[in-house]
Every structure is written in C-alpha cells, then in structure tokens.
C-alpha positions in Angstrom: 4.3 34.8 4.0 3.8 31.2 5.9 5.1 28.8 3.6 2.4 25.3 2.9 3.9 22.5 4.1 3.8 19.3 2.2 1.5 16.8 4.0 4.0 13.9 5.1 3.4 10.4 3.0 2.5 8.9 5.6 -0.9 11.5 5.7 -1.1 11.7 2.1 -0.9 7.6 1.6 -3.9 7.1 4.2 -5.7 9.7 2.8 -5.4 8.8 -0.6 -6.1 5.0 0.8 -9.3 6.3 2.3 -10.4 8.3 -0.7 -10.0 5.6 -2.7 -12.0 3.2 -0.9 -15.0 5.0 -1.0 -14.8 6.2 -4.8 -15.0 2.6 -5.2 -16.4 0.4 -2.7 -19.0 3.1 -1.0 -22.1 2.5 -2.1 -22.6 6.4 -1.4 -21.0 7.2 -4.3 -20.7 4.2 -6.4 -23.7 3.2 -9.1 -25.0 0.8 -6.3 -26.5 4.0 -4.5 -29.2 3.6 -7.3 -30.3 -0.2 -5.4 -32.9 1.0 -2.5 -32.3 -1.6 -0.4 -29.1 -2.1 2.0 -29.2 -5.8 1.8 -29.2 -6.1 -2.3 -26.8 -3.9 -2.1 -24.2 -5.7 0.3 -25.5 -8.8 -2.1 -24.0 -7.3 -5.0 -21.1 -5.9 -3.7 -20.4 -9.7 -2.5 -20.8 -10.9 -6.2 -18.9 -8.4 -7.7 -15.9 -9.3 -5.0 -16.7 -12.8 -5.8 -16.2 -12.5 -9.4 -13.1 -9.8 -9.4 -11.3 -12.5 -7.5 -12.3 -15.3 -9.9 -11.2 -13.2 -12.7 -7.8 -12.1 -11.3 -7.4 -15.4 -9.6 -7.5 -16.8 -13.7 -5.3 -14.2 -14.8 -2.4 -15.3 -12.0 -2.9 -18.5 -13.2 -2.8 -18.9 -16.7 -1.6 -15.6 -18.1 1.1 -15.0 -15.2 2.2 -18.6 -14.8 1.1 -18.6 -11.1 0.0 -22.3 -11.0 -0.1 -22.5 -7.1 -2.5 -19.5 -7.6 -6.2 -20.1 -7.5 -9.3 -18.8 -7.0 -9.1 -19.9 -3.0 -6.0 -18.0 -2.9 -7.0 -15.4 -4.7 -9.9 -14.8 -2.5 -7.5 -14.9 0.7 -5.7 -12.5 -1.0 -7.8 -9.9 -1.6 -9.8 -10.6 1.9 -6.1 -9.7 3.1 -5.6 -6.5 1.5 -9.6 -5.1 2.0 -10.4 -6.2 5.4 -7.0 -3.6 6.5 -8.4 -1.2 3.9 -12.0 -1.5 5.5 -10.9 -1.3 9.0 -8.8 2.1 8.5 -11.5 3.4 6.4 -14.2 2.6 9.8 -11.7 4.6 12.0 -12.2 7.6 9.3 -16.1 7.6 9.5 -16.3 7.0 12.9 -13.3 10.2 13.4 -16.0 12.1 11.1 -18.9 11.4 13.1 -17.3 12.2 16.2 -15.4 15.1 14.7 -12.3 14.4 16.2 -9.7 17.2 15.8 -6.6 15.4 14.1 -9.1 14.4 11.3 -10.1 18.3 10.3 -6.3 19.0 11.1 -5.3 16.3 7.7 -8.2 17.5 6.0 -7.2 21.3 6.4 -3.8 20.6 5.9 -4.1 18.3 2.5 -7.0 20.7 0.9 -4.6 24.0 1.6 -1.6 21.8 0.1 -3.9 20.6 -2.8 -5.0 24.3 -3.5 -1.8 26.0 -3.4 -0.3 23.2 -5.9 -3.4 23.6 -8.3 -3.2 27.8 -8.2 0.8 26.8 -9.2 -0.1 24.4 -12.1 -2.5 27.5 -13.5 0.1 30.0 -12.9 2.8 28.1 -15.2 -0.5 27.0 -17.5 0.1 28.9 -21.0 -2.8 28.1 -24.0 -1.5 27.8 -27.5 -2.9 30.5 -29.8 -3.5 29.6 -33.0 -4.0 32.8 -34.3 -0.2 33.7 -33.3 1.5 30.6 -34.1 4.4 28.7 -32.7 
C-alpha cells in the first residue's frame, strides 16, 4: 500500500495563506457577494480596511502601550502584510485559469493528505453511550 505523504509546510503554509485570503477578503465568498456592483464593492472593502486599521492602530496604542504606533503606521502595516498576501493569491488564480500543472499537483496532493487524516480521526472517533455508561 503507497503510503500519503505529508504535504511539506512550505505547501501547506501557502495553501492555507491562499485559502484564507479568499474566505475573507473574496468577495466570491464573503457577504459582499450580495452588493451587485464591482465598484461598491471594492468601496466597501476599502472602508472596512480603513477602519480595521483605525481600530487596531487604537489598540497598539493605548491598550498595548505602542505610543509610536498610529493609525499612519498602522495602515503601512497592514498594506505591508496584504499587498504580499494579494500578490501570491493573483499567482493562484491566474495558475487556475491557466491550469498549470504544479497547481492540481498541491491540490491533489493536500485533498489526498486531508482525506486520509479525516478517515483516521473517524476511525479512532468512539460515541459515548448513555445507555451503557462509563
């Protein structure tokens, strides 16, 4: 029997980088896919990166004692961490739209790792009967 092999963390951290991107910021599968219109949707997505970077920008400050921390900064901040984030998860759509061959490989390889990992959970799974006791 062929043993799964364990993604390597490097796979399984861009993966999980990618996937989390778009549970959050694409508007695909975020409550924003309810606005109609492309252009109130990139507006709200703004406000809302506006404001999370206010708010955490607020916390640094006066709840973490970051005084040299500020909203300007914080805004930096997270521009540095999301444009990365937003530039890897461009290579992924474009890989899927081309169907580039390295992308279904990671795919195969993580769903295959995540399915024999979940049939293992099951196996060791035991329910409490309340009929029987302890």
């Amino acid at each position: 029997m062929n043993k799964i092999k364990k993604p390597s963390l490097f796979r399984r951290s861009v993966m999980g980088l990618v996937n989390g991107w778009r549970s959050v910021m694409d508007v695909r599968f975020n409550p924003l896919r309810y606005v109609a219109d492309p252009s109130l949707q990139t507006y709200f997505m703004l406000v809302l990166f506006i404001m999370w970077s206010v708010f955490f920008g607020f916390i640094a400050a006066f709840y973490l004692g970051w005084f040299g921390y500020n909203t300007v900064v914080s805004i930096v901040v997270h521009c540095a961490i999301l444009i990365p984030i937003a530039f890897t998860n461009a290579i992924f759509i474009d890989a899927e739209r081309d169907g580039h061959k390295w992308l279904k490989e990671w795919k195969e390889e993580q769903n295959r790792y995540t399915i024999v990992t979940n049939r293992l959970k099951k196996k060791n799974l035991t329910l409490f009967n309340f009929k029987k006791g302890a």
